[in-house]
ZADO-1210 file (C-alpha; in nm, 4 decimals, padded with zeros to 6 digits):
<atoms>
<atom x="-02.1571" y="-04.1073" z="02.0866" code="UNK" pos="1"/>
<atom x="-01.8878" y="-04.0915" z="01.8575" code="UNK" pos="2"/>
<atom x="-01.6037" y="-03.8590" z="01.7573" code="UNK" pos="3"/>
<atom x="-01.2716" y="-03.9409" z="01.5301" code="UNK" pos="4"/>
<atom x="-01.0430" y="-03.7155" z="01.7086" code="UNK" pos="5"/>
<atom x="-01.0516" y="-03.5103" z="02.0338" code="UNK" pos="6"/>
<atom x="-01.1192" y="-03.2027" z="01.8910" code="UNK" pos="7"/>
<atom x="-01.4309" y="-03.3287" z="01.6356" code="UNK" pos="8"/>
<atom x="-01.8105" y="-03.2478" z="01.7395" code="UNK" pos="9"/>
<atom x="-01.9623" y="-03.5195" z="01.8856" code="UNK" pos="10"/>
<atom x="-02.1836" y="-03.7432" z="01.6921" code="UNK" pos="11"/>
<atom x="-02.4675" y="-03.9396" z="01.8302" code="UNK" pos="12"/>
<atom x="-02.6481" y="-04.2618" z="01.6203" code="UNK" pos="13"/>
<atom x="-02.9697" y="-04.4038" z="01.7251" code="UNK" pos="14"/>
<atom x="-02.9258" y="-04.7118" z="01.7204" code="UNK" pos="15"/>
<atom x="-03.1980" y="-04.9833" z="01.6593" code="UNK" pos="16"/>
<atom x="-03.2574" y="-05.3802" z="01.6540" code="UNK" pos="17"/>
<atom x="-03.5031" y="-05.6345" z="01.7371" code="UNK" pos="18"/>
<atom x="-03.2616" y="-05.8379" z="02.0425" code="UNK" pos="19"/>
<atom x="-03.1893" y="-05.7115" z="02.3748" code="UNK" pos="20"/>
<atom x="-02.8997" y="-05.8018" z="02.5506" code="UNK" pos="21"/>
<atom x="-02.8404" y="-05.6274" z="02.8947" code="UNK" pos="22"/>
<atom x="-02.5242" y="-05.9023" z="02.9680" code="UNK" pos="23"/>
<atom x="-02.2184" y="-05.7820" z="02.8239" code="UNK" pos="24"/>
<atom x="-02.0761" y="-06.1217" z="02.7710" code="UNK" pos="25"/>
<atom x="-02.3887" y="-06.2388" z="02.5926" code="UNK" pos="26"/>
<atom x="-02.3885" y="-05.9081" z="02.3801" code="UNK" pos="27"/>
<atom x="-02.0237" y="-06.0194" z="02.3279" code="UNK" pos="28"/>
<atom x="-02.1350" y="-06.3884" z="02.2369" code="UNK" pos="29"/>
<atom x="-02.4577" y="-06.3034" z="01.9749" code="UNK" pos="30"/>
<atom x="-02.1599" y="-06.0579" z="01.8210" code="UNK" pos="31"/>
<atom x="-01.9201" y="-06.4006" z="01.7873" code="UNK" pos="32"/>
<atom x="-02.2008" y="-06.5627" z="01.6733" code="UNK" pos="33"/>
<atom x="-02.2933" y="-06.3304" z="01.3619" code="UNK" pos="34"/>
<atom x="-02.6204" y="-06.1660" z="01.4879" code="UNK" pos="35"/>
<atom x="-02.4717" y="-05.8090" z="01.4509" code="UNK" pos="36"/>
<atom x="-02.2604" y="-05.5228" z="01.5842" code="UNK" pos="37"/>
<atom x="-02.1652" y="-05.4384" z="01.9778" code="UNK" pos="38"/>
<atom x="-02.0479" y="-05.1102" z="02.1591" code="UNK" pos="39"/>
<atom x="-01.8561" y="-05.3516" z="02.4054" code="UNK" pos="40"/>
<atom x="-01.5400" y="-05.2604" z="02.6315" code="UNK" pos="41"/>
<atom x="-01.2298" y="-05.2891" z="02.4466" code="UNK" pos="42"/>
<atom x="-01.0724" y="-05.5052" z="02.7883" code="UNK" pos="43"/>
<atom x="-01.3191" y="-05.7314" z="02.6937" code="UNK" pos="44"/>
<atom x="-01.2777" y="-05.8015" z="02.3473" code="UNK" pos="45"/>
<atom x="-00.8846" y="-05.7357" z="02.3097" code="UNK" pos="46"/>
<atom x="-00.8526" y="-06.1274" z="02.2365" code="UNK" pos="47"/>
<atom x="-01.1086" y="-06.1686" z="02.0366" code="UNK" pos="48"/>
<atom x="-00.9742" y="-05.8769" z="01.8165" code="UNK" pos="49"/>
<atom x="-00.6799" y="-06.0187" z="01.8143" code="UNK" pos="50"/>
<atom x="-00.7607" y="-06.3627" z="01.7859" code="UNK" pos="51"/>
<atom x="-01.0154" y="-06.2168" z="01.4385" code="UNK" pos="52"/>
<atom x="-01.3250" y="-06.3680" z="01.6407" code="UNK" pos="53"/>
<atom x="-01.4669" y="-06.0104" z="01.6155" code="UNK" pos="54"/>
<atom x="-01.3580" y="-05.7027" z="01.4066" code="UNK" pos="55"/>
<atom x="-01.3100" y="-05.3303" z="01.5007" code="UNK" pos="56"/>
<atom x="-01.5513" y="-05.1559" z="01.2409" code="UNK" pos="57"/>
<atom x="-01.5027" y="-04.7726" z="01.3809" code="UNK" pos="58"/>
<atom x="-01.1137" y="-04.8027" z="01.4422" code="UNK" pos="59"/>
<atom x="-01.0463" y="-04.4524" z="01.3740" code="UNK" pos="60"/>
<atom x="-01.3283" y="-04.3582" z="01.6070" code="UNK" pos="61"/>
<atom x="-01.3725" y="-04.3135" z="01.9979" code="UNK" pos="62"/>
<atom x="-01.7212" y="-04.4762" z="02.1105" code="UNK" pos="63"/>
<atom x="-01.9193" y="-04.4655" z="02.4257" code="UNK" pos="64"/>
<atom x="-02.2636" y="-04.5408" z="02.5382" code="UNK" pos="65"/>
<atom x="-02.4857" y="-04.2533" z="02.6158" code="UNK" pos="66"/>
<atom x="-02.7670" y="-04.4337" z="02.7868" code="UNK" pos="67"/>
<atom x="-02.7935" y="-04.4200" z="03.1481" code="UNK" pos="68"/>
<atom x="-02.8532" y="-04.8504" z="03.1417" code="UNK" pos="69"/>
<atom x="-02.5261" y="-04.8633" z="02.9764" code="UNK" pos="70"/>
<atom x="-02.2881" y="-04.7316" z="03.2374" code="UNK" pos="71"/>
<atom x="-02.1244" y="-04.9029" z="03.5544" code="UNK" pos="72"/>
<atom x="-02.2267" y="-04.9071" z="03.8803" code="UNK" pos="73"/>
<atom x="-02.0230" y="-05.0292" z="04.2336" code="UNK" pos="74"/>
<atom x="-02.2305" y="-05.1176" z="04.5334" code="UNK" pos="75"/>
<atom x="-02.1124" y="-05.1817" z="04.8881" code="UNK" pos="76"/>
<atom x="-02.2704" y="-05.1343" z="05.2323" code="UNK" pos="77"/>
<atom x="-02.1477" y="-04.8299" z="05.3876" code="UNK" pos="78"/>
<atom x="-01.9023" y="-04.5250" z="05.2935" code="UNK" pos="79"/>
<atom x="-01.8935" y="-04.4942" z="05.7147" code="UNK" pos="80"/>
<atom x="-01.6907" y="-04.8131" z="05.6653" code="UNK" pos="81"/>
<atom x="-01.5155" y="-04.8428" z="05.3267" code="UNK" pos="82"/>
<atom x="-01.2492" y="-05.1774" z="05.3388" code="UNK" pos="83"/>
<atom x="-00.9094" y="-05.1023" z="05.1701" code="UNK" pos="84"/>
<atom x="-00.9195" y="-05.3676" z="04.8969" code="UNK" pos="85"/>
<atom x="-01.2509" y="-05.1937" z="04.7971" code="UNK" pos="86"/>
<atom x="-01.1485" y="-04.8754" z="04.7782" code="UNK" pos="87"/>
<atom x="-00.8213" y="-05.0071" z="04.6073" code="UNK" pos="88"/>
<atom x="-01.0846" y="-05.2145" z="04.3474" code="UNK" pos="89"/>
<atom x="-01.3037" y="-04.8593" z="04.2833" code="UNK" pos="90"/>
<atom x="-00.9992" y="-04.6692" z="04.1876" code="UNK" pos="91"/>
<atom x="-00.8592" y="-04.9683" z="03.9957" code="UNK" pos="92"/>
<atom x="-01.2036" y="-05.0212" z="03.8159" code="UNK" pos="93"/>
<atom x="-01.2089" y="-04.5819" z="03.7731" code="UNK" pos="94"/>
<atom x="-00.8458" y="-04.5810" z="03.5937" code="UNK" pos="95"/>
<atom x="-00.9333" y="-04.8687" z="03.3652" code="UNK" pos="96"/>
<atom x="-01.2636" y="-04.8170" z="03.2305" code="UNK" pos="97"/>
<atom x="-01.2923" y="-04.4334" z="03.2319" code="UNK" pos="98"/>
</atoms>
């Protein structure tokens, strides 16, 4: 899905190839490496952006994944029992990769 500003329509791009990567830092690597464009988490590629390992080619444009295989998931045992530091690690995780 992508938009330029807040308040454009949403745009969605099928998009096609003949790899699949379901690791983000492999998707991350084969994108180092040449083989093509990623949709990866800005967190994980501020260096490399910086660094001009890997190049923003939308920068005027908000991305996300639509794809249910693309999004995050948190597992623990129980919500009966929910530690702090997890509960402190969900909303951490929450705030930063909306």
């Amino acid at each position: 899905m992508f938009r330029a500003r807040a308040d454009d329509p949403v745009r969605e791009v099928e998009i096609g190839g003949s790899i699949l990567i379901s690791n983000a830092l492999a998707l991350r690597d084969a994108a180092r490496a040449g083989m093509g464009a990623a949709l990866l988490a800005d967190w994980l590629i501020d260096r490399d952006l910086e660094d001009g390992k890997l190049v923003d080619l939308l920068p005027a444009w908000d991305c996300t994944a639509t794809e249910f295989d693309t999004s995050a998931f948190i597992l623990y045992p129980s919500r009966t029992y929910l530690p702090q530091k997890t509960r402190v690690m969900i909303d951490f995780l929450k705030e930063r990769l909306k």
